[in-house]
C-alpha positions as CSV (number, residue, x, y, z in Angstrom):
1,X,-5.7,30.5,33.6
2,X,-3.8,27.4,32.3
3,X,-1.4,25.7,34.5
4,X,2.3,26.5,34.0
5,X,4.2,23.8,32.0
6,X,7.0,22.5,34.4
7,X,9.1,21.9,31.3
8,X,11.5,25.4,30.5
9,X,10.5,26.8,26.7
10,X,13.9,25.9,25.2
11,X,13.2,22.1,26.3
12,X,10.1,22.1,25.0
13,X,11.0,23.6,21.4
14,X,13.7,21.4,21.3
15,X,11.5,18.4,21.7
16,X,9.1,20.1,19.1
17,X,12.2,20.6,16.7
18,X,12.9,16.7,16.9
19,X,9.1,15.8,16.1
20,X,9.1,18.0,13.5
21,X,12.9,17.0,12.3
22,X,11.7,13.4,11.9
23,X,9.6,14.4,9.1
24,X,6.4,11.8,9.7
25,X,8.5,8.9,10.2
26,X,8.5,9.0,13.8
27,X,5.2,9.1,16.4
28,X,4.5,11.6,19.2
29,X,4.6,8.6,21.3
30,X,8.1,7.4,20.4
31,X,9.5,11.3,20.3
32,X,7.8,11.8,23.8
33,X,9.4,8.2,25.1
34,X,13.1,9.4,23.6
35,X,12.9,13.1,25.5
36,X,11.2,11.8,28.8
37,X,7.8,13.5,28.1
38,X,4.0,11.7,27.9
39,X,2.9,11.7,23.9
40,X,-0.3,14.6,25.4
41,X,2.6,16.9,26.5
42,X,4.3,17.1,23.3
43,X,1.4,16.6,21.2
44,X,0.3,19.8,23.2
45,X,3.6,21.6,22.6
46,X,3.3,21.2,18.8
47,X,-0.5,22.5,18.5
48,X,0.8,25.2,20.1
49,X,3.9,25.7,18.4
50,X,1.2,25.9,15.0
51,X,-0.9,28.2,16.5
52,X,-3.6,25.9,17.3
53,X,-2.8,25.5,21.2
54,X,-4.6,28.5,22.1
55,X,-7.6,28.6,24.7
56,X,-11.2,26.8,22.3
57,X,-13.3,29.6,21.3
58,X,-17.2,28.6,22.3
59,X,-19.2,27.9,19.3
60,X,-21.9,30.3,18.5
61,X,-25.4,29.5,17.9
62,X,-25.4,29.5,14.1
63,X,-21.7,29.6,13.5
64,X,-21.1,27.7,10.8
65,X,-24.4,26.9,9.4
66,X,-25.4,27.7,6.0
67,X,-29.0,29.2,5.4
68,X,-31.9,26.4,5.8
């Protein structure tokens, strides 16, 4: 099991919600600096936030490989 983030869930979105607010113009690293938080943690937040934060799958012998 993953470790449990010491950061409540309304902190986090929040912080997610001004990443995403500043529409590419601003980097995790200077988001992260303004809300107290490394640029891994919220990089982290918003993988997860898109669904992509989850535990890796393995990779399959074969997966993925076309015939040949």
């Amino acid at each position: 099991m993953g470790r449990r983030s010491p950061y409540p869930a309304e902190f986090r979105n929040d912080a997610v919600a001004l990443y995403r607010a500043a529409g590419g113009k601003r980097t995790y690293a200077a988001v992260a600096a303004y809300v107290g938080v490394t640029s891994e943690a919220l990089r982290s937040w918003v993988r997860q936030a898109d669904g992509l934060g989850g535990p890796r799958q393995p990779r399959r012998a074969g997966h993925g490989r076309g015939p040949g």
